[in-house]
N, C-alpha and C positions, 0 to 999 in steps of 0.2 A: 294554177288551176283557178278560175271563175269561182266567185263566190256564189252562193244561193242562198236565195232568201226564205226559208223553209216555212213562210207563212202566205206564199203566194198562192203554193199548189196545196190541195190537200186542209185545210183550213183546220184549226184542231176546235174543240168544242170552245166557248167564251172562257167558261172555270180556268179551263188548260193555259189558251190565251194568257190570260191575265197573269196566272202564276208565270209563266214566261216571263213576265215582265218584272215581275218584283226581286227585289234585290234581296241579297242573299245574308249580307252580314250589317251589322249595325255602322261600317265605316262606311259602306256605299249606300245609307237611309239617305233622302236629301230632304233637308229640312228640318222642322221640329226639335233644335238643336239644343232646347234644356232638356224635355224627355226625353230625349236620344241621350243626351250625357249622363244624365243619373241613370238611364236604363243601365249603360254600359259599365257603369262604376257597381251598381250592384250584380252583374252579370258575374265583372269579374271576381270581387269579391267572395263568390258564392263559388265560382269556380276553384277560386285559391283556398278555399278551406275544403272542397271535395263536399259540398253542400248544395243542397236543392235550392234554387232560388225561391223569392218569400213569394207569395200571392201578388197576382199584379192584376190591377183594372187598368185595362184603356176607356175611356170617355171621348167621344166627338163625334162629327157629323158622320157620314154613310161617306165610303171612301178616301178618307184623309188617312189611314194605313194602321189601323189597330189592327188587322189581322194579319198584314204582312209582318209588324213587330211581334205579333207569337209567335210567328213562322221562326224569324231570327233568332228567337230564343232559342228556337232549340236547336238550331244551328250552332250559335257559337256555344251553349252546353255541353253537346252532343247526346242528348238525351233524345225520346221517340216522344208522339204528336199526338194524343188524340182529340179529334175535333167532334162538336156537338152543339145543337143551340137549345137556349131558352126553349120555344114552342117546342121542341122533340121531349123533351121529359116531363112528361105527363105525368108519370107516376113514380113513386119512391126506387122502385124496382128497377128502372131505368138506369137511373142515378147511380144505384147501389150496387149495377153490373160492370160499369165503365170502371169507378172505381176502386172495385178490387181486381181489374184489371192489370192495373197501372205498376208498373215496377218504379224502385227508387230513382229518383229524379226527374221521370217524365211529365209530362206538361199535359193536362185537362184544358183545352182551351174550348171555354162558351159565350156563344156570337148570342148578341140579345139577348144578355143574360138577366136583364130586369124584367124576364118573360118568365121566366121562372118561376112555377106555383108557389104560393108561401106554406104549402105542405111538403113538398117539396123542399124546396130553400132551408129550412129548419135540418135536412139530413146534413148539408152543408157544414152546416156550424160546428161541429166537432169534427167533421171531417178534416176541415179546414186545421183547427186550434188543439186536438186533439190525436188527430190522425186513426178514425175509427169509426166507424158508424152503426148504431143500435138497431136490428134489422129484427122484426116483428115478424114472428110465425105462430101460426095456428090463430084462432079467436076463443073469444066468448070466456068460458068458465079455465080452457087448458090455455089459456094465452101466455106467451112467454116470449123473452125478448134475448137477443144472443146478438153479443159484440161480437164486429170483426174489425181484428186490426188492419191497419192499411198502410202501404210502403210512403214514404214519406216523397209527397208531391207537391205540384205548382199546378196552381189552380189560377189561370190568365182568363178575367172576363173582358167582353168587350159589349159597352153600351151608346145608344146615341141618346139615351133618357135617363142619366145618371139618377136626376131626383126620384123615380118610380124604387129605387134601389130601398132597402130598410135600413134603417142605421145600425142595429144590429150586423146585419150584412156587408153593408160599406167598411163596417170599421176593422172585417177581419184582412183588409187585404194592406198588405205591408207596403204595397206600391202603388198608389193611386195617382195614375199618368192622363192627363189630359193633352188631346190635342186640338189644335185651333185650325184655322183657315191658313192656309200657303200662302205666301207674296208671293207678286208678278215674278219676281226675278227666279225666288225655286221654284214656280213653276215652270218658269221658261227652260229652266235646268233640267226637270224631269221628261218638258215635249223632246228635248235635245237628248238627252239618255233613251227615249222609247225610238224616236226613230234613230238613233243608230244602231239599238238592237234590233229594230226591222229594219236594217242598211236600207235607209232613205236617206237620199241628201235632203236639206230642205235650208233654206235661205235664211239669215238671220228673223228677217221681216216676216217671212212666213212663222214662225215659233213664236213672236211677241203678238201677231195675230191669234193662236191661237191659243196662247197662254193666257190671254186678258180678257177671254171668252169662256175662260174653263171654272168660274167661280171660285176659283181659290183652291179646286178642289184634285188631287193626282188623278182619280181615275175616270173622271169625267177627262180629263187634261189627253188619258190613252185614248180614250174612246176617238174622241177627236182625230188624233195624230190615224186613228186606222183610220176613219172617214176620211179623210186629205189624202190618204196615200191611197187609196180606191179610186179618188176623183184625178190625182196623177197618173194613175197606170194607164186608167180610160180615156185620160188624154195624152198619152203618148209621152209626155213629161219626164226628163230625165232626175230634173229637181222640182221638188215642189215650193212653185214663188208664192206673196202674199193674196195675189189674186187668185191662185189655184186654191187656197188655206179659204182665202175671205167666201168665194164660190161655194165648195163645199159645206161650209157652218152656216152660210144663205141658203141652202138646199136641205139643210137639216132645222130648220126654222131657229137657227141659233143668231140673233141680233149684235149690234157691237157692243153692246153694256151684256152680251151675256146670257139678255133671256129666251128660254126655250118656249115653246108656244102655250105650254099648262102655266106659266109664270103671266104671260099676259091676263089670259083666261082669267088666271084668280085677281087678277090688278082691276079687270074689266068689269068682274062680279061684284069687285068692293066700290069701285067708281059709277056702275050703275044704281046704288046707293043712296047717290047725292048727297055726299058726304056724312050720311048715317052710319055709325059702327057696325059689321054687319058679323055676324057669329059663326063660328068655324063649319057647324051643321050646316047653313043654310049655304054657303063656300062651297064644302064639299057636295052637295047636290048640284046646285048649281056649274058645278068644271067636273063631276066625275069621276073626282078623286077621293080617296079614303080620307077620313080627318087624319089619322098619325100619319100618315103619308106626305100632306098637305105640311102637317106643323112639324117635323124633323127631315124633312129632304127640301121642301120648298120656302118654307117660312124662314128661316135662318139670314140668307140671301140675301131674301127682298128687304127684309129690316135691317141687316149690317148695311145694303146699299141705299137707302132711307126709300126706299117706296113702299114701303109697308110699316106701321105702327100699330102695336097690341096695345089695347084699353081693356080695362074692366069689363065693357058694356060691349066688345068686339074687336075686329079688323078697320085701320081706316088706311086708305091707300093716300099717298101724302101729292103732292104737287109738284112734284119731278115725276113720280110715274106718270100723274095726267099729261106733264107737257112728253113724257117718252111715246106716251101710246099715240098722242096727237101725230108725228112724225111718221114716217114712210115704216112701212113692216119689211123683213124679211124676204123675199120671192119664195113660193115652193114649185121645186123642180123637183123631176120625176128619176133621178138618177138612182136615190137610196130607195 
């Protein structure tokens, strides 16, 4: 019986997508192979006393896998998941529902979690080192305050602005995991693991095209691999070669260093300058983009790949971006 590729027809929503992709257990992570190793040693650890694992922060950019590593936790636990971000808990009350929710062992996982009010934040602290939280009823003159205990949990944050964190709060977590930028070669591993879960062939040359386009980063690296496999279907292609791969990332304004067209934009706005520093505010007007937007998805990049340098006094785009932008652009074709 013919395989099928259950993502041809029927398309599931990006969330679904994505989870699709992500691996399931800490031996098939690729990548990130000291965080992954002490994750795993305290995983099992925890598991071999019949113990909740201690509080873990992941730190790093937007898509390098902090949230598929909470996922894993509670996979190889076998404990249950609840997910929540920073901006959703507005109020004490929020917090203090999820919370006594939770049975022993289960895993609180919060995405942007240095969004966190610091009214807020504060219930944390004994939740975390105490396991219990002081919940405030009534006001004024009958105000009165009642502990509740709380089943003994893991509390997995995940940030891309570790410093915005307090140190009070950083220092309650037993496992502060940072991860970094992928090399070419795990990401070539991860295009090579995505399309075989979407049974694409695709050519060696095709995967190191599209891995050395992918920033360093897995899930821009899928996004990719779907764009490629679109531009094969529609052309008839039973594999996808380097020029089917290099086509596709030319139609999505993705260049061969990498950059997408809001990366020129801001190289453009620092270079129209004339070599003046020029400040993140006037950036973001300028290309359209939000500042935090701008400085934890785009900034990171262009400075590990030196076209970009922070000063005191602003942004200066350095002499490799100038002689890049001087060079031919991208084509944009009408396919995506």
């Amino acid at each position: 019986m013919p395989q099928v590729n259950p993502y041809y027809a029927g398309a599931p929503e990006e969330r679904t997508f994505e989870d699709a992709l992500r691996p399931a257990r800490l031996e098939d992570f690729i990548g990130q192979r000291r965080t992954v190793d002490n994750l795993s040693i305290a995983v099992r650890a925890a598991r071999e006393r019949s113990e909740p694992l201690d509080h873990v922060l992941f730190s790093g950019l937007p898509g390098v896998g902090k949230t598929t590593l909470a996922r894993i936790i509670v996979s190889e636990i076998g404990t249950r998941l609840s997910v929540t971000s920073g901006p959703v808990l507005k109020r004490a009350a929020d917090l203090v529902g999820m919370l006594t929710r939770l049975k022993r062992g289960d895993v609180l996982f919060i995405d942007e979690i240095h969004r966190i009010p610091a009214d807020v934040e504060e219930y944390l602290y004994s939740a975390m080192e105490d396991f219990r939280v002081a919940l405030h009823v009534e006001q004024g003159a009958h105000a009165r305050t009642v502990e509740l205990p709380l089943e003994r949990f893991t509390l997995a944050g995940a940030t891309t602005r570790e410093g915005l964190l307090s140190e009070p709060f950083r220092s309650r977590f037993g496992l502060p995991l940072k991860l970094d930028f992928y090399p070419q070669e795990e990401i070539e591993a991860i295009v090579r693991r995505t399309a075989s879960l979407l049974l694409l062939s695709i050519e060696p040359a095709a995967v190191a095209a599209v891995a050395s386009r992918s920033r360093g980063i897995p899930r821009i690296a899928n996004r990719y691999v779907r764009r490629v496999r679109d531009l094969a279907q529609v052309r008839g292609a039973a594999t996808v070669t380097e020029s089917i791969a290099r086509e596709a990332l030319e139609r999505l304004g993705v260049d061969r260093l990498g950059l997408e067209e809001i990366d020129r934009k801001i190289l453009r706005a620092i270079l129209a300058a004339s070599g003046q520093p020029l400040g993140l505010k006037t950036i973001s007007v300028a290309v359209g983009e939000q500042e935090g937007t701008i400085e934890e998805v785009y900034e990171p990049f262009l400075i590990r790949e030196n076209f970009l340098v922070k000063t005191q006094r602003g942004r200066v785009a350095t002499r490799r971006a100038a002689e890049h932008l001087a060079g031919p652009s991208p084509s944009s074709g009408t396919l995506f």
